[in-house]
N, C-alpha and C positions, 0 to 999 in steps of 0.2 A: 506238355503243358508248361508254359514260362510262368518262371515263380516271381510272383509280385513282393514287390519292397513295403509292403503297406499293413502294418497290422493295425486292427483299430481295437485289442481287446489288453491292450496296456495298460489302459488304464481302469478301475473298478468302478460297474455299472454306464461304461462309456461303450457303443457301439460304432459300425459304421453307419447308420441310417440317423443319427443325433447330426444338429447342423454343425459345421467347421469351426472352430476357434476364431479362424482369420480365412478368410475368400483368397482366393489364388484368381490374381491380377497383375496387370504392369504396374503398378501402381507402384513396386516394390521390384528388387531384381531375388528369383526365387533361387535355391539350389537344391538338389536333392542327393542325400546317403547313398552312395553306392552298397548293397548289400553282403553279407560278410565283414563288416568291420569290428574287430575287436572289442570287447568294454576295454576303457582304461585302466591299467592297472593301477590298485590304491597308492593315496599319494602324490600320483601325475595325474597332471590335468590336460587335457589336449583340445585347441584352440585351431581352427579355421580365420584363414586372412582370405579376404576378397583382393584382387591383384587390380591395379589403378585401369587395366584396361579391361577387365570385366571377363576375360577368355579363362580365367580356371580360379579355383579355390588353392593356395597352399597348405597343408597341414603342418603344425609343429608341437611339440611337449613342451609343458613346463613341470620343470620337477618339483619335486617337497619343498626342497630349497629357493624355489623361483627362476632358475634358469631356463632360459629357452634353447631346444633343443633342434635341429632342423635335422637330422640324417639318424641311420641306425647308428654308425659312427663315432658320434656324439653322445648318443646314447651308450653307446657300448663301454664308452670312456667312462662316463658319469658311474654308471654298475660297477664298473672295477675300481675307480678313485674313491666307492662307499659302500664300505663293508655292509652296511644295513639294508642296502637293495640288493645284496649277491641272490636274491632267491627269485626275484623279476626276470621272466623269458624275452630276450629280444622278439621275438614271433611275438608278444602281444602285444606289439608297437605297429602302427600301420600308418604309412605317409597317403595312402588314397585320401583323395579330399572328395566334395561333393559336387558333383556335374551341375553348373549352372544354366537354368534354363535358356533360354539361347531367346523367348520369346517374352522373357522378362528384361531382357538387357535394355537399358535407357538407349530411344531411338540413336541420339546422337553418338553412342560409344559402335553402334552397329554400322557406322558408316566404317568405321576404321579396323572392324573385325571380319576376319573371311576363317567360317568354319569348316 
């Protein structure tokens, strides 16, 4: 049995049979969570960029401080340059970003994309 990405009991007295928030159409280019992704740890915030040509999501951190952070690397730097974060596990940092819908991409960007 393939496990679905989809819970709908998140939120209280919200089911899956209640109508959508928002319709899933072109109307909008969609992306969806890969499953397994970490919570962020407290503190950092982590932000998705849509890339000019629509083929992936980037992932990146921004710390307490506001710095953006693009690699474990970077990260790994930042935890040892601040004694106050030595207790944050690099493992719960995760660069997967979100699979954009490939039938949400605005016609005209799919002429120039081959997936």
């Amino acid at each position: 049995m393939k496990e679905s990405p989809y819970v709908c009991d998140r939120k209280l007295g919200i089911s899956c049979d209640d109508p959508a928030d928002i319709e899933y159409n072109a109307t909008r280019t969609w992306a969806i969570d890969r499953p397994g992704i970490l919570k962020t740890p407290e503190g950092f915030k982590r932000s998705l960029e849509l890339r000019r040509d629509f083929s992936r999501m980037d992932a990146y951190y921004i710390t307490p401080t506001g710095k953006n952070l693009r690699t474990l690397n970077e990260i790994a730097a930042f935890i040892e340059a601040n004694s106050k974060y030595q207790d944050v596990k690099l493992s719960a940092f995760s660069f997967t970003s979100r699979k954009v819908m490939e039938d949400t991409i605005p016609e005209i960007m799919e002429l120039n994309i081959s997936f």
